[in-house]
LOBA-977379 format. One record per residue (C-alpha): x, y, z; residue in three letters. Coordinates in steps of 0.2 Angstrom, whole numbers, padded with zeros to 4 digits, always signed. Last residue first. Layout:
// residues N
XYZAla ...
//
This chain:
// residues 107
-0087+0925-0020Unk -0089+0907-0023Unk -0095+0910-0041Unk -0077+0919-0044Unk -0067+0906-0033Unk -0075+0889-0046Unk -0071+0904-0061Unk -0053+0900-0054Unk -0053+0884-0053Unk -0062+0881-0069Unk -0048+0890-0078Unk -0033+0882-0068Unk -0042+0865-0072Unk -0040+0870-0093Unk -0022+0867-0092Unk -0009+0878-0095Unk -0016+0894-0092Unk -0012+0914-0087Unk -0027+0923-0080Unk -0025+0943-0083Unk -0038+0957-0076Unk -0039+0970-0090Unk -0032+0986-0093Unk -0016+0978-0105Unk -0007+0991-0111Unk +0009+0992-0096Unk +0009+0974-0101Unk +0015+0975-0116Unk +0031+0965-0118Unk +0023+0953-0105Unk +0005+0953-0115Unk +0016+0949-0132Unk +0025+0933-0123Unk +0009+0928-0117Unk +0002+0928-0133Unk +0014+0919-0141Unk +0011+0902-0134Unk +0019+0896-0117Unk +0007+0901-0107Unk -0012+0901-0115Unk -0018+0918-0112Unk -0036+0921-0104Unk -0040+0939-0105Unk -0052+0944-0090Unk -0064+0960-0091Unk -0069+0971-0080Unk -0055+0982-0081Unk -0058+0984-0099Unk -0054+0974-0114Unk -0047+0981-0131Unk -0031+0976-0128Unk -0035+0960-0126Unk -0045+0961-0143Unk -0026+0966-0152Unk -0017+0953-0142Unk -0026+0937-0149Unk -0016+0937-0167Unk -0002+0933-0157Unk -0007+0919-0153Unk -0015+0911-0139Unk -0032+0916-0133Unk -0048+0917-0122Unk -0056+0931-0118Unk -0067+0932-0104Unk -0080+0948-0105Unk -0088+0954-0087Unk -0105+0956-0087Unk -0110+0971-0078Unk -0120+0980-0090Unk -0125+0967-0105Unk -0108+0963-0117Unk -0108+0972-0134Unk -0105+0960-0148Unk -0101+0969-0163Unk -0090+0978-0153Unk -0078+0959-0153Unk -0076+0959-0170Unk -0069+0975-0171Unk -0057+0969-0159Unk -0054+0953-0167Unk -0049+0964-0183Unk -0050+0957-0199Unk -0043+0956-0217Unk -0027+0966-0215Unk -0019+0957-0202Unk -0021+0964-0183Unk -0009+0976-0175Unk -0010+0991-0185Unk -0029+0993-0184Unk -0036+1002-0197Unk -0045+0991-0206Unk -0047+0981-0221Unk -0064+0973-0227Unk -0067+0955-0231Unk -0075+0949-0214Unk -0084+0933-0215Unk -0102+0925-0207Unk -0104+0907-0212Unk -0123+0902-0209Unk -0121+0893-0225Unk -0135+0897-0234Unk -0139+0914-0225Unk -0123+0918-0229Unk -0115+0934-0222Unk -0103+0946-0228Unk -0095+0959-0214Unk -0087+0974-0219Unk 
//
């Protein structure tokens, strides 16, 4: 369930799921379909924990997930990586992002 404040503008998620990978108070991926992407957009995600691998599965081929290396997420992604459907741009330093979408807009 999701609880908005129109005071605050602060939007939080207080119901549990069923998703076994995410904690029991959210779900990035059911945060992620309340925010359908336009046909033909592809979907970036970026991430580092290990919280972050739930949404990544949940992207298609389309779509990029953006891992930090070195951080947790990576290391789930490799253990998993027969799951992962998505296209898959490992950073270290923001420059190997822009370099890459720089190729993308080329193209």
């Amino acid at each position: 369930r999701v609880v908005s404040t129109q005071s605050t503008g602060i939007t939080r998620f207080t119901d549990s799921h069923s998703c076994s990978i995410c904690p029991a108070n959210m779900c990035k991926s059911a945060i992620l379909s309340l925010h359908p992407v336009s046909s033909g957009f592809p979907r970036f995600y970026f991430g580092d924990g290990g919280n972050d691998l739930c949404p990544v599965l949940s992207l298609s081929e389309g779509d990029t997930a953006c891992p930090r290396t070195g951080f947790s997420l990576c290391k789930h992604m490799d253990a998993k990586a027969g799951e992962v459907k998505c296209r898959v741009l490992k950073w270290s330093d923001v420059g190997n992002v822009v370099e890459h979408l720089e190729g993308k807009v080329k193209d």
